[in-house]
C-alpha positions in Angstrom: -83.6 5.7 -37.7 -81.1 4.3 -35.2 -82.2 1.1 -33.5 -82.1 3.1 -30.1 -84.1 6.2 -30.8 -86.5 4.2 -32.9 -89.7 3.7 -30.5 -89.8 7.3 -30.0 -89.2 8.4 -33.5 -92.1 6.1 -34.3 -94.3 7.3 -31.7 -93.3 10.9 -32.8 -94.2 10.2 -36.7 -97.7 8.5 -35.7 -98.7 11.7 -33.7 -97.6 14.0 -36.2 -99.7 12.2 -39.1 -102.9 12.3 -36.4 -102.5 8.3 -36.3 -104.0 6.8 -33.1 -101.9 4.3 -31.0 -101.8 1.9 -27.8 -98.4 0.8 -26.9 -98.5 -3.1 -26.8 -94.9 -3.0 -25.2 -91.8 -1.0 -25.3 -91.2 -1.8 -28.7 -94.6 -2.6 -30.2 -97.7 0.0 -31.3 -100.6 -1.5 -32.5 -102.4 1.4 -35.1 -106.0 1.5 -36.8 -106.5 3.0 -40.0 -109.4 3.5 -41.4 -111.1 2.2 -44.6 -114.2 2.4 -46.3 -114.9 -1.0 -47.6 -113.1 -2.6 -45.1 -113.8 -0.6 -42.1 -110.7 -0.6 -39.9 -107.2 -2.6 -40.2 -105.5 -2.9 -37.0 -101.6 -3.1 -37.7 -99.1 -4.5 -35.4 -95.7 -2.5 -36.1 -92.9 -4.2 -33.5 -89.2 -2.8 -33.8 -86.5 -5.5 -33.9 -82.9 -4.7 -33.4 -82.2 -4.0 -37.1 -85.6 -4.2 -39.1 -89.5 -3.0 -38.0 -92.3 -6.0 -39.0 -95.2 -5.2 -39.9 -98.7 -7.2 -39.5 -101.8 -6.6 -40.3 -105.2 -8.8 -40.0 -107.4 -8.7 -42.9 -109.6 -11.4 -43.2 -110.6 -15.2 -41.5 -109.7 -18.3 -43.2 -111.8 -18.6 -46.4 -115.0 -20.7 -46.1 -114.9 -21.3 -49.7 -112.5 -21.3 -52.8 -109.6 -21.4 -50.3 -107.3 -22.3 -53.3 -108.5 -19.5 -56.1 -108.5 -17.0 -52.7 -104.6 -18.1 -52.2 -104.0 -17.9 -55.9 -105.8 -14.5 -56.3 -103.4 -13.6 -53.2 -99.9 -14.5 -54.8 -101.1 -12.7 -57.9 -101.5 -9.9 -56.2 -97.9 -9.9 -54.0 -96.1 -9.7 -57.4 -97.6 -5.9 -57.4 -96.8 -5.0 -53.9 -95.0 -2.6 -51.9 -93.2 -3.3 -48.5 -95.8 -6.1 -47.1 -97.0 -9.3 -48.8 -100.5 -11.0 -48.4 -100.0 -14.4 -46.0 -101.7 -16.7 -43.8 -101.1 -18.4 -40.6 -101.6 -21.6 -39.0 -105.3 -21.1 -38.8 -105.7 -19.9 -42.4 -106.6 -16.3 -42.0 -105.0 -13.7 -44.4 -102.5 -11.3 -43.0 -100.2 -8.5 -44.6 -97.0 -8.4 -43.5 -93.9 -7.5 -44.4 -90.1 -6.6 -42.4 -88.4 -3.3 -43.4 -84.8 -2.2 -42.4 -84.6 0.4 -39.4 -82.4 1.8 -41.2 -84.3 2.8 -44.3 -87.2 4.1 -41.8 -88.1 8.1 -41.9 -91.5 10.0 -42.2 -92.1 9.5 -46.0 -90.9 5.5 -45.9 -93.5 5.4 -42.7 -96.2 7.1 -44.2 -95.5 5.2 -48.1 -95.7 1.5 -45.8 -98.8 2.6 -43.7 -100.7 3.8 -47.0 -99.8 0.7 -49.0 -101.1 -1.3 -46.0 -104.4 0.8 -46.0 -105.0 0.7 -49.8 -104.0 -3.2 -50.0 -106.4 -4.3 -47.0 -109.3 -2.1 -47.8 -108.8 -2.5 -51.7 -108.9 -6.1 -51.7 -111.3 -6.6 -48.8 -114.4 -7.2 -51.2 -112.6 -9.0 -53.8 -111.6 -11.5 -50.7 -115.5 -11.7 -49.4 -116.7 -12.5 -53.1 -114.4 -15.1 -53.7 -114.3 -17.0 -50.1 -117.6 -16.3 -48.6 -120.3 -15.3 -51.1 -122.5 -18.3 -50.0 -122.3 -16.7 -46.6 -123.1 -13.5 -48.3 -126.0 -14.7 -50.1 -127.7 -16.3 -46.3 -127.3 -13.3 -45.0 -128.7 -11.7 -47.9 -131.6 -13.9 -47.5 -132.0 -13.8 -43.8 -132.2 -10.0 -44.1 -135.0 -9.5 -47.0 -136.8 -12.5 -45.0 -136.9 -10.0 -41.9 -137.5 -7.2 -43.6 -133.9 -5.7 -42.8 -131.9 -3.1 -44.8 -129.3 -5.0 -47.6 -128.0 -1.8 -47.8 -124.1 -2.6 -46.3 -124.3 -5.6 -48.3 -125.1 -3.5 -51.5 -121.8 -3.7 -52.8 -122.3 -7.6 -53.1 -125.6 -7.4 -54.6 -124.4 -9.3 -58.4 -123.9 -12.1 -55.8 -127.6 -12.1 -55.5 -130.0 -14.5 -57.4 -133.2 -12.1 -57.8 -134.9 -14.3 -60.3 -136.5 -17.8 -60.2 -134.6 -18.5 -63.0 -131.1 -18.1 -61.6 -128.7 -15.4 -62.6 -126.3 -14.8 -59.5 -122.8 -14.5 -60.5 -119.9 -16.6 -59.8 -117.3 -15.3 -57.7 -114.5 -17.6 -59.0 -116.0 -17.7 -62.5 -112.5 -17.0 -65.0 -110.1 -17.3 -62.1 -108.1 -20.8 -62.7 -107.7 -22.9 -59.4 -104.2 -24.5 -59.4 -103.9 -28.0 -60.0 -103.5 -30.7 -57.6 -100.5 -32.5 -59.0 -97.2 -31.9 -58.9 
């Protein structure tokens, strides 16, 4: 794609693959995909004189395990395709990544929208297991106390203590955290 033509070759692809979009200025479309464990990823693609950048949210700042959520992370960038896991300023977990407008048709569009799907929603329980299961297991709690359903929380149920006696799993248990030192 041709730096000049690109906005509306972009637009074109989106509408062709059914792929709602609002036009956050001339050169920026914000996209949501759809997932099933993760529900929706909105992605930010803005178009750059010679490269398109990619972002996409996908979770807050971790409220525990911060470093084994960050090592699990750069494990999983070594395995990637066009976008990388990050974080900003805040600490909340992005994918992005910066591809050259002139490697950009339908199939490289289509291959770099997938990947971001199947990273976000593939690693969006993983992410809640290993930074926020004691916020899993109060709201766990808070639910059966009230008598509410578990049942969107059912895929974190081995999070659960059920017994007197203990027996909830450990999120981070066999995940090394990095050392300290230098």
């Amino acid at each position: 794609m041709a730096s000049s033509d690109t906005p509306d070759a972009l637009a074109d692809f989106l509408g062709r693959a059914g792929i709602e979009f609002e036009r956050a200025g001339p050169e920026t479309f914000v996209v949501e995909l759809p997932g099933t464990r993760k529900l929706k990823t909105n992605v930010s693609l803005t178009i750059g004189p010679h490269a398109l950048t990619i972002n996409a949210f996908v979770a807050r700042k971790p409220d525990e395990h911060e470093p084994a959520v960050h090592a699990w992370l750069l494990e999983q960038n070594r395995r990637m395709y066009g976008v990388a896991f990050a974080i900003d300023h805040l600490g909340d977990i992005y994918l992005t990544g910066k591809v050259p407008l002139t490697s950009l048709n339908d199939d490289e569009l289509d291959r770099l929208l997938g990947c971001v799907l199947e990273y976000s929603d593939g690693s969006f329980n993983t992410l809640l297991e290993l930074g926020f299961a004691s916020a899993i297991r109060r709201e766990w709690a808070w639910r059966v106390s009230r008598g509410e359903t578990t049942e969107n929380l059912a895929a974190f149920e081995h999070l659960i203590d059920h017994s007197a006696g203990g027996g909830a799993q450990d999120p981070v248990a066999g995940i090394e955290e990095p050392s300290g030192g230098r």
